[in-house]
Steps between C-alpha positions, in 0.01 A plus 500: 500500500396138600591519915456190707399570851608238755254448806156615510559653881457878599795678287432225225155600453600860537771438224223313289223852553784706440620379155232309346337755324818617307693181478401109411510332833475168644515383846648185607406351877459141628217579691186560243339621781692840541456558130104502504515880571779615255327675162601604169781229471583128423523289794694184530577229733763274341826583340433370187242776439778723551702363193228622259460864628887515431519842720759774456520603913425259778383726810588286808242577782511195765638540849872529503509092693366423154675734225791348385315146507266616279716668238729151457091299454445773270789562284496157298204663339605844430681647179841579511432852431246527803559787767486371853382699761448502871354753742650309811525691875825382489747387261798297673662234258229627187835690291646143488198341433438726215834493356507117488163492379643623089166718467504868550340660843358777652458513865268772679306554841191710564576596777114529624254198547157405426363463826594842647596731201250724270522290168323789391690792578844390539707852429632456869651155462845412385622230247833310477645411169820318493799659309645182381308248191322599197519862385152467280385329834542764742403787291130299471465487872643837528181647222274268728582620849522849328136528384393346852650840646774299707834622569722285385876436642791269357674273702741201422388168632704557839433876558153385446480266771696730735262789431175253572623376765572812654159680426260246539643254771532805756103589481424127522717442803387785631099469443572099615656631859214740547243217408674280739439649822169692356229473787130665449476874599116621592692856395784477304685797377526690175885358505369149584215477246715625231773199561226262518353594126855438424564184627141398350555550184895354523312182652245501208771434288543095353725295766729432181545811444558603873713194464741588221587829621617339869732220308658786285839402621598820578172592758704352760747767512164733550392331725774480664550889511156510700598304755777671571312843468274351771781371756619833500150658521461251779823651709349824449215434694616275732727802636270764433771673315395834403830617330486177279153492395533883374798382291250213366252652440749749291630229333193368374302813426784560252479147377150602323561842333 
């Protein structure tokens, strides 16, 4: 298959290693200098190039500020019978998009990045494919993120977002609180040094990405969940109420069975 990867960034260039030896790819990126390092595929930096290759699926790998921008630059140049995909964090307004577009669509998220995941051993990480588009579409992602060892779930665009927002906003608030008031400890504890390898690697993470999972428009509801979790937390120990902080403590520790 001829697959055009967009964006020659971490999960491009992971994309580009991952398929390149099976499939005939190109990369297409406005910056030649991100594309000095890709290998074993054509590299271009203006649409036109783009027009020749004439590719079957368009992998969309730019930060989610950028997606949608980029497909519309793109698309003038594409076949009709082109596959457009995205792996976006988040995928608010992209069923619309897609379904205005007139090309078919696949939408998926690995749900693991670059920066902190195992690209090499990735039988512990989780995938997101997107039960509405292009039936041929999904089932090539699904044989992808199969042979990668990932589990893979299906989600419609909204349960997706839901889901996302729910799994990964929580850890980030949570790992940004703790870096907040972090001060250095000449001993820290076991508990301590374990949240702060945590919050490390969170914080490794790209500030887009970090970014796009914040402005998931349903992470404020998380959030908001937190705070309240932490008002009443708060009362608890304000009145050094033993009666309620067994109850909590109940309440939670049944929370993560």
């Amino acid at each position: 298959m001829k697959i055009l990867i967009l964006g020659a960034g971490k999960m491009g260039s992971f994309f580009i290693d991952l398929l390149s030896f099976d499939h005939e790819v190109a990369v297409y990126d406005i910056d030649a200098q991100r594309l000095r390092f890709t290998y074993n595929c054509r590299r271009f930096t203006s649409l036109d190039e783009i027009d020749e290759f004439a590719p079957e699926l368009v992998i969309n790998a730019v930060s989610l500020k950028h997606t949608l921008d980029v497909f519309r630059q793109v698309i003038p140049h594409l076949p009709k019978s082109c596959i457009l995909s995205d792996i976006s964090s988040v995928k608010t307004g992209f069923k619309e998009f897609y379904e205005e577009s007139g090309f078919h669509y696949v939408s998926t998220h690995p749900m693991f990045g670059p920066t902190f995941a195992n690209l090499g051993q990735l039988s512990n990480e989780n995938a997101i494919i997107i039960n509405e588009g292009d039936f041929m579409g999904r089932c090539f992602f699904k044989e992808l993120y199969s042979r990668l060892g990932l589990h893979i779930c299906e989600y419609t665009f909204d349960e997706h977002d839901r889901t996302v927002a729910y799994s990964l906003s929580i850890p980030f608030i949570s790992t940004f609180a703790f870096a907040a008031v972090m001060k250095h400890q000449d001993a820290p504890g076991t508990t301590f040094k374990r949240h702060m390898l945590i919050a490390q690697g969170v914080l490794s993470e790209d500030d887009t990405l970090l970014r796009e999972i914040l402005f998931n428009p349903y992470t404020k509801d998380q959030v908001s969940q937190i705070r309240d979790e932490m008002a009443e937390l708060i009362d608890i120990i304000d009145k050094k109420d033993e009666d309620h902080m067994q109850a909590y403590l109940t309440k939670i520790r049944a929370n993560i069975k």
